[in-house]
N, C-alpha and C positions, 0 to 999 in steps of 0.2 A: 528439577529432579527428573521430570520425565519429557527427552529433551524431543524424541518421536513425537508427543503428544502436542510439544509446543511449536515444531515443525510443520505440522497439519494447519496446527489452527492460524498461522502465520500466513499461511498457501490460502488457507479458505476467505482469512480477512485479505491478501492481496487479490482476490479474486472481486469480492465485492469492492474495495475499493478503487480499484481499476473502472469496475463497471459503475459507479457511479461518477469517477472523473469523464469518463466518457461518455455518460446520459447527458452528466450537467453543460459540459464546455460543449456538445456537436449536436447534442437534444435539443433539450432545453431552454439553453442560452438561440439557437436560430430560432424554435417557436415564438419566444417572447420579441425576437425581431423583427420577423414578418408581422404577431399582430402588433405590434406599434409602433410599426414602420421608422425604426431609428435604430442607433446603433448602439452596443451594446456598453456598458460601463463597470467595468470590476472592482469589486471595492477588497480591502485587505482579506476578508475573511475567504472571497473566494477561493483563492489557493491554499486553504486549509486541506482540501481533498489532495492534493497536490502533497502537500509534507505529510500527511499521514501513508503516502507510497513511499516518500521515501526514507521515514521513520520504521517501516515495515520490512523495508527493505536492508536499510542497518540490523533491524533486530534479528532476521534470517540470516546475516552472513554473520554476527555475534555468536548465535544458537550451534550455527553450521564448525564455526571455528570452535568450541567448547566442546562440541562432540568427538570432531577430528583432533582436540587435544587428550581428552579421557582415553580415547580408543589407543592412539600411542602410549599413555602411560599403563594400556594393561598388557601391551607388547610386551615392556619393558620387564613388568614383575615376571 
């Protein structure tokens, strides 16, 4: 209903979830390689952070195109 509102919160979760894909894969993941001196192993769920950017991202250009379709049907009237 209030599509400003869910545009926001869209931006502020792609914000942390950015910054967490980027803690874990270039943080994180080389910390725990230096201390155990081996190399790193991804298991499925890693890329969770990963689809939730680009589920974020679907849902922003969804919100984006719903809006730019309202705002032409109030041209219309």
């Amino acid at each position: 209903k209030n599509r400003k509102t869910q545009l926001l919160w869209i931006k502020i979760n792609l914000f942390f979830s950015l910054t967490l894909l980027g803690g874990y894969f270039f943080g994180y993941i080389n910390l725990l390689e230096k201390q155990l001196e081996t190399s790193a192993i991804y298991s499925f769920t890693s890329f969770f952070p990963a689809l939730i950017l680009l589920f974020l991202i679907l849902a922003y250009r969804g919100v984006k195109k719903d809006d730019k379709f309202i705002k032409s049907m109030d041209r219309i009237r």
